[in-house]
Structures are given as structure tokens and as C-alpha cells.
VEXROZA-258774 format. One record per residue: residue number from 1; residue in three letters; z, x, y of N, C-alpha, C in turn. Coordinates in nm, 3 decimals. Atoms other than C-alpha are relative to their C-alpha. Example, Ala and Ser with C-alpha at 12.3 -4.5 7.8 and 13.67 -1.06 7.14 Angstrom:
     k     r        nZ        nX        nY       caZ       caX       caY        cZ        cX        cY
     1   ala     0.000     0.089    -0.119     0.780     1.230    -0.450     0.000     0.090     0.120
     2   ser    -0.006    -0.082    -0.119     0.714     1.367    -0.106     0.073    -0.077     0.109
// end
This chain:
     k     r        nZ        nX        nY       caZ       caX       caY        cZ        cX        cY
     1   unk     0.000     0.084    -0.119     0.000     0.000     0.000     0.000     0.088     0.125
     2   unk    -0.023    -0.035    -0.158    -0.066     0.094     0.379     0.062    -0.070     0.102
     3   unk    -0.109     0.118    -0.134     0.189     0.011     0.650    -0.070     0.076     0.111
     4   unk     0.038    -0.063    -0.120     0.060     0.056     0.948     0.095    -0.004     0.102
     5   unk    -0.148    -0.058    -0.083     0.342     0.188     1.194    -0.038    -0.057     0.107
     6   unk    -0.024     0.046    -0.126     0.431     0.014     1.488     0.014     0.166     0.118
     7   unk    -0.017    -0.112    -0.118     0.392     0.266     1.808    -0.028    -0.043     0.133
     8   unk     0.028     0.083    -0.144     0.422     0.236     2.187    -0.132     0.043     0.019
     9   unk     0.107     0.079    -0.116     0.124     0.144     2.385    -0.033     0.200     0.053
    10   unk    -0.004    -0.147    -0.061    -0.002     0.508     2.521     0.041     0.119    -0.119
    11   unk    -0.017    -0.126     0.115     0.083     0.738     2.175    -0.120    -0.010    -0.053
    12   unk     0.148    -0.041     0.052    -0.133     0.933     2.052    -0.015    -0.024    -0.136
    13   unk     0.031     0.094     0.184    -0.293     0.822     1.677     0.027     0.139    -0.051
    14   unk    -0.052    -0.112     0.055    -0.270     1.204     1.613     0.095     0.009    -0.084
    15   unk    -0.101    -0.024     0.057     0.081     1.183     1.551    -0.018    -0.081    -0.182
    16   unk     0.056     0.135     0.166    -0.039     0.927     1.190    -0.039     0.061    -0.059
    17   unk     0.031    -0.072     0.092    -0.020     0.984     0.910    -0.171    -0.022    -0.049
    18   unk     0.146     0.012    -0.004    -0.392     1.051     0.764    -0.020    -0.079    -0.118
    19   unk     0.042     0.062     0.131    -0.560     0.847     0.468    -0.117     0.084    -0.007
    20   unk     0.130    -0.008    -0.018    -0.838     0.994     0.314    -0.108    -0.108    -0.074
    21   unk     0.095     0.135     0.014    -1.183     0.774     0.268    -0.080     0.094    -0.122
    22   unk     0.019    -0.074     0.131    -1.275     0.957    -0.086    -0.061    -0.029    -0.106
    23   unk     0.034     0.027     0.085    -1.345     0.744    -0.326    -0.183    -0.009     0.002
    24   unk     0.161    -0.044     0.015    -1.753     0.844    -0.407    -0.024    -0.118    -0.130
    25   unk    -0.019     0.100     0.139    -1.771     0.481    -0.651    -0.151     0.006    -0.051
    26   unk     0.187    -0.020     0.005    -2.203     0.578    -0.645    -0.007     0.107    -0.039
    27   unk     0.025    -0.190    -0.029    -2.173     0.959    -0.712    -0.124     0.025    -0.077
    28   unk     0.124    -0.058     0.106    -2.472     0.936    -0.990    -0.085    -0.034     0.081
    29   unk     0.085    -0.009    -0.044    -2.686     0.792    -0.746     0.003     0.041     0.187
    30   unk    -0.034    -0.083    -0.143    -2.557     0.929    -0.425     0.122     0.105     0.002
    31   unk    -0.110    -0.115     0.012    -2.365     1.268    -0.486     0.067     0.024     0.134
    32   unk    -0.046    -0.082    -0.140    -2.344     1.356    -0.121     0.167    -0.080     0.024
    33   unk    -0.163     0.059     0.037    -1.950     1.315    -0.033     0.007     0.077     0.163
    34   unk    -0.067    -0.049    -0.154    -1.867     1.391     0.376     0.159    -0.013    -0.036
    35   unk    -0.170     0.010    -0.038    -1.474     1.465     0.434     0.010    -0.068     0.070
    36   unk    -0.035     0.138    -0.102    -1.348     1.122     0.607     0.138    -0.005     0.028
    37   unk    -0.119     0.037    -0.012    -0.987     1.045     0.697    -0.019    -0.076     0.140
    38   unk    -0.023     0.095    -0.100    -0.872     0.785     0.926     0.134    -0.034    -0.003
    39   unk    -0.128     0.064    -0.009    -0.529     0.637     1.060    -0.015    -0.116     0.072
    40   unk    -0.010     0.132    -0.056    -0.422     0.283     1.146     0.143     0.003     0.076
    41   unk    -0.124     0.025    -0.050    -0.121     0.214     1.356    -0.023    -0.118     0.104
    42   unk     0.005     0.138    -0.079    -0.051    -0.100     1.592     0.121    -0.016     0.110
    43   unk    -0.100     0.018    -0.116     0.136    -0.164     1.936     0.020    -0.176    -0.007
    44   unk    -0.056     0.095    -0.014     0.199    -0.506     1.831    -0.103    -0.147     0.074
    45   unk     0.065     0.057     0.001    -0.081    -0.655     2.028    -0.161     0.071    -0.018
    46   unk     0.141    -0.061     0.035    -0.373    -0.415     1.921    -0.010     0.090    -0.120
    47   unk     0.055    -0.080     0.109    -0.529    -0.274     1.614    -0.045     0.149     0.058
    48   unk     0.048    -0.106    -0.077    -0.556     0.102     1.651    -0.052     0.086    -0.096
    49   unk     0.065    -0.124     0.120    -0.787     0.349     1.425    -0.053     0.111     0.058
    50   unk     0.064    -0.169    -0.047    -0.871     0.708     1.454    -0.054     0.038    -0.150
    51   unk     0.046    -0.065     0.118    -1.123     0.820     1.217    -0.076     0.136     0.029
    52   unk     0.049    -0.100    -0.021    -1.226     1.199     1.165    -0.094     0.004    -0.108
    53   unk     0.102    -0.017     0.108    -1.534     1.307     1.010    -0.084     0.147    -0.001
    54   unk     0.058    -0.110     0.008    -1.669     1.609     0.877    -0.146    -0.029    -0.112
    55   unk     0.148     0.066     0.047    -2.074     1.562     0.765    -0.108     0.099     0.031
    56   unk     0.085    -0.060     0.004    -2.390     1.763     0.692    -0.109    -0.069     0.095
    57   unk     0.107     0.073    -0.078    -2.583     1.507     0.881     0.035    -0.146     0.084
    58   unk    -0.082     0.158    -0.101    -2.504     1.239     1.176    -0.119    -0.043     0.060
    59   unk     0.108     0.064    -0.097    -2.756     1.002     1.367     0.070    -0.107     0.037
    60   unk    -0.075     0.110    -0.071    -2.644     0.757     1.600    -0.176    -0.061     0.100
    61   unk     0.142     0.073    -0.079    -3.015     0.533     1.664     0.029    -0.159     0.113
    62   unk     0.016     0.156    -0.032    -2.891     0.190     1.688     0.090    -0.018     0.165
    63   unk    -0.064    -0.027    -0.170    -2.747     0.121     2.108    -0.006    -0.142     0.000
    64   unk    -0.049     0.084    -0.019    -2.690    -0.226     2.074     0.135    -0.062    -0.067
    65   unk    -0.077     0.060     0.048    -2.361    -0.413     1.963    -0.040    -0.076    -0.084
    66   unk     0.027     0.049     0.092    -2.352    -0.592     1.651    -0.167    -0.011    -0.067
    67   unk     0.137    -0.051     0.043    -2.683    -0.417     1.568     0.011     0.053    -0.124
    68   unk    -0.039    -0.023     0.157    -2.749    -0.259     1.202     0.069     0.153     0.023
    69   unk    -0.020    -0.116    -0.024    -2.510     0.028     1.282     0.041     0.090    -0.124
    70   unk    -0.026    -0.007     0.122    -2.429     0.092     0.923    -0.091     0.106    -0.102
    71   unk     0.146    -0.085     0.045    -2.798     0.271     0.901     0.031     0.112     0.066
    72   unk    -0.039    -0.197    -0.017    -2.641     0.579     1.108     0.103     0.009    -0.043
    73   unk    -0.114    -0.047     0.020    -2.354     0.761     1.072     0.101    -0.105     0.010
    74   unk    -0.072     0.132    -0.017    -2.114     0.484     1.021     0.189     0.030    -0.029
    75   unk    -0.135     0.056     0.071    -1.711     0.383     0.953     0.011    -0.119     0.008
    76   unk    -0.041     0.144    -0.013    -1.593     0.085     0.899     0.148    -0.018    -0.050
    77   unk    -0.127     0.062     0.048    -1.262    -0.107     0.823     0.021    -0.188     0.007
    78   unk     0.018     0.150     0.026    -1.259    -0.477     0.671     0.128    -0.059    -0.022
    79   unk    -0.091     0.091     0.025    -0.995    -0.694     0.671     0.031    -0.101    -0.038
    80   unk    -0.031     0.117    -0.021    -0.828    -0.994     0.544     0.139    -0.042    -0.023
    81   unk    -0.133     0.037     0.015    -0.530    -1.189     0.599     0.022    -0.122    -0.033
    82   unk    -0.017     0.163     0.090    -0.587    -1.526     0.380    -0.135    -0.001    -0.055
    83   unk     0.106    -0.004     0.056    -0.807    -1.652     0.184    -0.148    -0.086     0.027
    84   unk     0.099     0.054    -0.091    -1.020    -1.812     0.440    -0.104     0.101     0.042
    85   unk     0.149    -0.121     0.017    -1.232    -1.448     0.476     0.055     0.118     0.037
    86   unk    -0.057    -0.147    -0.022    -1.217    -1.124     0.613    -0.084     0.079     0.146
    87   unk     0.074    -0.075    -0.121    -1.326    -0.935     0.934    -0.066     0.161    -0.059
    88   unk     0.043    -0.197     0.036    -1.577    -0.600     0.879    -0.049     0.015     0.197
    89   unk    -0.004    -0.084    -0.075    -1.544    -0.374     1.179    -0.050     0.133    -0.045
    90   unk     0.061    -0.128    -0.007    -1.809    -0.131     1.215    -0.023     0.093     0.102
    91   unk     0.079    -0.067    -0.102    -1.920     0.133     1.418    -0.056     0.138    -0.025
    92   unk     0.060    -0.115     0.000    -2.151     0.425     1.489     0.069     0.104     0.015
    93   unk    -0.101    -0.134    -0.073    -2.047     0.772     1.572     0.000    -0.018     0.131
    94   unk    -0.034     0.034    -0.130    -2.108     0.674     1.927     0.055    -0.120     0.068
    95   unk    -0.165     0.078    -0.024    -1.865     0.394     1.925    -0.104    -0.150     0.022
    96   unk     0.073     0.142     0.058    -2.160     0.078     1.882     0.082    -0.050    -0.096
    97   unk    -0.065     0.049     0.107    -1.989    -0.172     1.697    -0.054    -0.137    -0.056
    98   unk    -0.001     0.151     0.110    -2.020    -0.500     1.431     0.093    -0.017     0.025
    99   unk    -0.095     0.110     0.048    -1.783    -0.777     1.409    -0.062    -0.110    -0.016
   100   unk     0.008     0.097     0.079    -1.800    -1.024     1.162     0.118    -0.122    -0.059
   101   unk    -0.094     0.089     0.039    -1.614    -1.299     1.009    -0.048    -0.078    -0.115
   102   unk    -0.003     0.039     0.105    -1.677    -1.399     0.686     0.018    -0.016    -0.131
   103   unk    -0.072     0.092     0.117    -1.594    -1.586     0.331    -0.095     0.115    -0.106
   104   unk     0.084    -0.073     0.088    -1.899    -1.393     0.166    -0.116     0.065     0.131
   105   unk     0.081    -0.101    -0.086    -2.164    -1.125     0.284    -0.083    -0.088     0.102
   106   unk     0.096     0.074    -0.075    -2.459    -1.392     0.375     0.110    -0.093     0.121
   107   unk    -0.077     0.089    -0.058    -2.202    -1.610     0.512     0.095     0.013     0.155
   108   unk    -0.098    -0.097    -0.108    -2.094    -1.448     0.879     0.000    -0.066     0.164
   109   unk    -0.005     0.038    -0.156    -2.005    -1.569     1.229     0.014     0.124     0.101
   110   unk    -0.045    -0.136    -0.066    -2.030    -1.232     1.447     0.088    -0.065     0.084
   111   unk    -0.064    -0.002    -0.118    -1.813    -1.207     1.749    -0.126     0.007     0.115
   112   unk     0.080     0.058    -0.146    -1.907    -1.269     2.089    -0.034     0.107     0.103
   113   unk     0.026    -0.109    -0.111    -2.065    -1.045     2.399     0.188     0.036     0.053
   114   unk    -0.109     0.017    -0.076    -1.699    -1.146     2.539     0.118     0.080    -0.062
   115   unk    -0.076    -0.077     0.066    -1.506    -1.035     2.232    -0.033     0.161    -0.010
   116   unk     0.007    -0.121     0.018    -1.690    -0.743     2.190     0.045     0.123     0.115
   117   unk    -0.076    -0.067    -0.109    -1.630    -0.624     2.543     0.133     0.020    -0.022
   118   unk    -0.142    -0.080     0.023    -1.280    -0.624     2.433     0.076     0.113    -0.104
   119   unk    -0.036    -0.084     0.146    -1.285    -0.346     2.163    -0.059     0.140     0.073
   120   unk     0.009    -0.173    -0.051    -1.236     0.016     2.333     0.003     0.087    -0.129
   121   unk     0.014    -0.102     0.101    -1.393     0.285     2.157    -0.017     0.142     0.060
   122   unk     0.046    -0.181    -0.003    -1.363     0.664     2.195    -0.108     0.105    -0.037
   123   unk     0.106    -0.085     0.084    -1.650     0.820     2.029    -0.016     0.182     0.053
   124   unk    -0.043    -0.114    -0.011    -1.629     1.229     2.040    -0.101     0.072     0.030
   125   unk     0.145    -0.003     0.008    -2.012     1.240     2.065    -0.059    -0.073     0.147
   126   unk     0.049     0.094    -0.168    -2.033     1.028     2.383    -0.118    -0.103    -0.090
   127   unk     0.038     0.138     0.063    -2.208     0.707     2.391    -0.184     0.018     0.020
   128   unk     0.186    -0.003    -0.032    -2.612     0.848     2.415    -0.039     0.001    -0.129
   129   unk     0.073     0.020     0.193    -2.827     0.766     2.050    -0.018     0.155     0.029
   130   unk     0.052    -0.135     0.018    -2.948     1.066     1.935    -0.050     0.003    -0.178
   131   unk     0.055    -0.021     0.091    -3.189     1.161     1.630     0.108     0.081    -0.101
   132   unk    -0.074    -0.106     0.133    -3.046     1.308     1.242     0.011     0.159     0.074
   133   unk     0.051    -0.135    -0.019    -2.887     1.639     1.313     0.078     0.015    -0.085
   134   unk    -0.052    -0.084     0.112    -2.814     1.887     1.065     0.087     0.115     0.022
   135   unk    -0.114    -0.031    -0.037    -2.544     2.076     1.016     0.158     0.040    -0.013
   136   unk    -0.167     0.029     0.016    -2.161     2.136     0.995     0.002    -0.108     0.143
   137   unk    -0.035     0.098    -0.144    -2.111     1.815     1.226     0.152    -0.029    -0.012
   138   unk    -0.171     0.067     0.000    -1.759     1.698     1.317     0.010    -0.070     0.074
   139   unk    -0.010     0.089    -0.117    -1.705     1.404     1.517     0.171    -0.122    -0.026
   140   unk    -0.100     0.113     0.055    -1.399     1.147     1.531    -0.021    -0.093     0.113
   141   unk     0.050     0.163    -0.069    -1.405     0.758     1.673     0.150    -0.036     0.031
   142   unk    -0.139     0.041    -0.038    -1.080     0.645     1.844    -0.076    -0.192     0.013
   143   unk     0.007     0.189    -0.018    -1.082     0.194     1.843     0.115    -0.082     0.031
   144   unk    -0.138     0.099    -0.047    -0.830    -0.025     2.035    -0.051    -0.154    -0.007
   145   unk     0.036     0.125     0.084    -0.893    -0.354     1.828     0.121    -0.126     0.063
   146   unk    -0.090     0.140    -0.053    -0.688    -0.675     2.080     0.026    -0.121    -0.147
   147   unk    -0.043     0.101     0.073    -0.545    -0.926     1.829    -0.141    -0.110     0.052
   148   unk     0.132     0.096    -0.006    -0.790    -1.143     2.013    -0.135     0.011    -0.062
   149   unk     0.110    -0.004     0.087    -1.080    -0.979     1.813     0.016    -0.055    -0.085
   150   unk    -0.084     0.053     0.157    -0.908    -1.153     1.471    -0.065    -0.156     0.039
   151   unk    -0.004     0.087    -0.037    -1.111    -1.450     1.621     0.015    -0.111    -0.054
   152   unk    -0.005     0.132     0.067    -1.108    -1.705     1.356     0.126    -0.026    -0.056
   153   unk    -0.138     0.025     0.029    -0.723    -1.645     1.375     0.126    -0.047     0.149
   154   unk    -0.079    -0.035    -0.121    -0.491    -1.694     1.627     0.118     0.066     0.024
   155   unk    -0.133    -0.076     0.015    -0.222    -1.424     1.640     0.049     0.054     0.104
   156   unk    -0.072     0.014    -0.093     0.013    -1.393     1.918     0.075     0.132    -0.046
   157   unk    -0.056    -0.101     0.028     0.147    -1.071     1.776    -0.053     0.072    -0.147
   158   unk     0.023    -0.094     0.149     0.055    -0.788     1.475     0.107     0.003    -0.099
   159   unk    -0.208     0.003     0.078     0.443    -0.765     1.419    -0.025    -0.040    -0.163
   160   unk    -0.091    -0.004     0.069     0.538    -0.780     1.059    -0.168    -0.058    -0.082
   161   unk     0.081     0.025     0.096     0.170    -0.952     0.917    -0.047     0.112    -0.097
   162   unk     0.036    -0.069     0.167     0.066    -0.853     0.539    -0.186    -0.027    -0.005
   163   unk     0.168    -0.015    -0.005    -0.322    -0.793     0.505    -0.069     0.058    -0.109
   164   unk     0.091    -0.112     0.083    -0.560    -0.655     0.241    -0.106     0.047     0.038
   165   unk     0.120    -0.010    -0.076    -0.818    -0.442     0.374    -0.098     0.157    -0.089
   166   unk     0.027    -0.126     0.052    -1.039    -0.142     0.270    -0.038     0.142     0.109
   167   unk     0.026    -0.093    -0.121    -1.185     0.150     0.502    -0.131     0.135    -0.101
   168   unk     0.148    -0.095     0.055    -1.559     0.311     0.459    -0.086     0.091     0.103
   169   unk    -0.006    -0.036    -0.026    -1.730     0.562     0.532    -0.200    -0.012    -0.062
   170   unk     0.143    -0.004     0.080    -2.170     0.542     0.501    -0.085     0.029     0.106
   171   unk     0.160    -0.063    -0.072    -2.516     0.630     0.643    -0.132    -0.060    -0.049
   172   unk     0.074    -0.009     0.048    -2.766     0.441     0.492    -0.151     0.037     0.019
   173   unk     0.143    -0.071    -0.046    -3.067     0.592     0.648    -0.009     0.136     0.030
   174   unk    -0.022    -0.151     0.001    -2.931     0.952     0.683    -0.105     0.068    -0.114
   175   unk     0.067    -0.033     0.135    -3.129     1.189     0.477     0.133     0.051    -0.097
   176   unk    -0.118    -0.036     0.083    -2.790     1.237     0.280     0.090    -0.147     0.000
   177   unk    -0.069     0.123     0.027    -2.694     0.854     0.230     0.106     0.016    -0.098
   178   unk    -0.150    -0.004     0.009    -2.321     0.812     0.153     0.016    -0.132    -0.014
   179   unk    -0.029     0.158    -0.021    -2.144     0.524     0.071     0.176     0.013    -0.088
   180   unk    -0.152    -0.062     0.032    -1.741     0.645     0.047     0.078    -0.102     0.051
   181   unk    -0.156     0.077    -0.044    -1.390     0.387     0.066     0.096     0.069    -0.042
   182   unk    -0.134    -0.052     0.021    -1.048     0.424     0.096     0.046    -0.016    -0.159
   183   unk    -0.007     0.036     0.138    -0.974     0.217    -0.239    -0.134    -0.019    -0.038
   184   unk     0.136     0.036     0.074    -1.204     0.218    -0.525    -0.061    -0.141    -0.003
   185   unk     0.073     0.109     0.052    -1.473    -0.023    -0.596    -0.107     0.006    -0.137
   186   unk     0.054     0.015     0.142    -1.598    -0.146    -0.930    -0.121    -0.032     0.037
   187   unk     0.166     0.003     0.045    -1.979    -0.233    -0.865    -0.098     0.099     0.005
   188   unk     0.128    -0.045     0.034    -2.254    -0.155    -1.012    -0.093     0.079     0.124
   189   unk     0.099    -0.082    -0.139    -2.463    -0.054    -0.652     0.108    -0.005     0.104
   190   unk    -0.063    -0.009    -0.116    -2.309     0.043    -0.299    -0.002    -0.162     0.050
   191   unk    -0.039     0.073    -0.054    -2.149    -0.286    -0.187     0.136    -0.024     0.056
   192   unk    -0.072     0.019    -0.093    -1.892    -0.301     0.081     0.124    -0.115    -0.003
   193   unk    -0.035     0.123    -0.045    -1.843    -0.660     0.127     0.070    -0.070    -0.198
   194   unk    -0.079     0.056     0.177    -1.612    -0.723    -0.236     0.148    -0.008     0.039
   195   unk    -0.114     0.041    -0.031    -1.286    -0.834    -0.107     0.124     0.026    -0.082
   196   unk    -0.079    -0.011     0.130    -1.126    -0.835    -0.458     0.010     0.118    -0.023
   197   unk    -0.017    -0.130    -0.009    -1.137    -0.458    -0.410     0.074     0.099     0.128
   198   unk    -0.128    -0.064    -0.180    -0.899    -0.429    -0.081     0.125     0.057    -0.023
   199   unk    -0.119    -0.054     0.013    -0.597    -0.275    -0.076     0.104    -0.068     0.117
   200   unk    -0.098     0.040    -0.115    -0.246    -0.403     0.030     0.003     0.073     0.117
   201   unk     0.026    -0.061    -0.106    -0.206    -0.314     0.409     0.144    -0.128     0.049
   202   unk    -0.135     0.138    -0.075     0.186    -0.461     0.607    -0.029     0.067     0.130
   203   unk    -0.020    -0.022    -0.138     0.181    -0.449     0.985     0.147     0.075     0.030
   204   unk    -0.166    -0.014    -0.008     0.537    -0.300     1.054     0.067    -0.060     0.135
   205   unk    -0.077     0.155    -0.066     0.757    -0.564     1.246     0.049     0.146     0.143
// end
């Protein structure tokens, strides 16, 4: 299980502890394996992730919001907290992001111009696209996620909620396509969106 630590407002994610994003559940048909780690922690009214990444190859094409950012250098972290669905939070290395909301993959209500404006991202790369480069690359993504993104919920505080979620790490258009989570997943091809493969996750009160 992951608790994600309550911290004031203004600390740095540094201090968190790290997870790493490891599990390679494709390795026969995608060997390539980037070093990922990421931390979660929460001030109670915001989701907070810092993910670091070490990678032979990064592209950051896509420059619109809830665009296919999943095709460059990607992370993600999916959530759910009932069994009404689950939020996937994506983004590029230059801090473009997805939000979603749904029961099954086809099945998705994105978020809004309005919501999305409310999801601060750090990106370590700055926010200009840029073509595959090769490489020892290193980049990390800082994300300050408002409770109000959780839109098909209404939560008035992070405090003390229980969640199952996973945390990935892919490229599918890189010439070194990846497709790495925190917890394993049992299918057959790179799929993401399997719920029944999340891991406990408690808010800490």
C-alpha cells in the first residue's frame, strides 16, 4: 500500500519518499526499461506528484491539452476511489496533460479547458515541443492536482480518503517504446486502463 503523506502547502516533494515505476509486464515485446520513480504527497486540498526520469530517448510533439500525449515521452497516474471509475492523469515531459474520467477505456468524459487550467505543472524541459532526442536524457515533471480536478467527485478535502491507483511510465511512438507501472499488470498486450490491477493508495488524515 501507498500513503501518501500529508505536507504543508510550499514543501518541497524532494523531501518523499521515492516509488519506483519498474514493473516491464511487455519485456518480450518491448525490452527497453527507462529508470522512473515518482512521489505522491498531498496538502489536503491538492494532489502533488514529482516524477523523475532517466531515458535513452524523449520527444515532447503533442502542445495541446488533452491531446494524445501518451505518444511522447509520457507519465501517468490513474486513480480510483469507488466503483463508479477512475481518473487517468497524463502528461508529456513538457507538462501537456490528459484528464479523464472513466468506468472503462472507450467510455471517458475528459475534463474541461477550466479544469485543466487548474493543474500546475513543472516540467524540467520547459514547455516548447521538441523532436526524439537521443541520449542519456533526464528530465522530472512536478503536478499540483486541486481536489477540484476529481470532477465527477466532490471532495472538500484529501484528508484521510482510501484510493486504488497505479502510476506509468510510456512512449508509444519513441523509437524505444516503453510501457512500465508501479504495480504489475497481468495482460496479454500494453494496457493501462485495467483497474483490477491498482494498488491500495490512503491519503493521510
Amino acid at each position: 500500500m501507498l500513503k501518501i503523506r500529508k505536507i504543508k502547502a510550499g514543501s518541497s516533494l524532494t523531501e518523499l519518499p521515492m516509488q519506483e515505476v519498474a514493473c516491464n509486464n511487455w519485456a518480450a515485446d518491448y525490452p527497453y526499461a527507462p529508470r522512473v520513480r515518482f512521489a505522491a504527497g498531498h496538502d489536503g486540498k491538492r494532489l502533488l506528484l514529482r516524477f523523475e526520469v532517466e531515458e535513452g530517448c524523449t520527444a515532447a510533439k503533442v502542445t495541446e491539452d488533452n491531446g494524445p500525449v501518451w505518444t511522447d515521452s509520457a507519465v501517468e497516474f490513474f486513480i480510483s476511489f469507488d466503483e463508479r471509475g477512475y481518473y487517468n492523469f497524463e502528461f508529456n515531459c513538457i507538462g501537456r496533460a490528459l484528464l479523464g474520467f472513466r468506468k472503462t477505456k472507450p467510455d471517458v468524459r475528459h475534463a474541461d479547458e477550466r479544469i485543466m487550467g487548474l493543474i500546475v505543472r513543472r516540467p524540467s524541459l520547459g514547455g516548447e515541443p521538441f523532436g526524439e532526442r537521443r541520449g542519456e536524457n533526464r528530465w522530472t515533471l512536478e503536478a499540483e492536482i486541486p481536489a477540484e480536478a476529481f470532477f465527477a467527485h466532490d471532495f472538500s478535502t484529501l484528508d484521510g480518503l482510501w484510493a486504488r491507483a497505479n502510476v506509468y511510465k510510456c512512449g508509444d511512438d519513441l523509437s524505444q517504446p516503453h510501457f512500465l507501472s508501479w504495480r504489475p499488470i497481468g495482460t496479454e498486450k500494453p494496457n493501462f486502463h485495467v483497474p483490477e490491477y491498482f494498488g491500495e493508495v490512503e491519503f493521510e488524515a
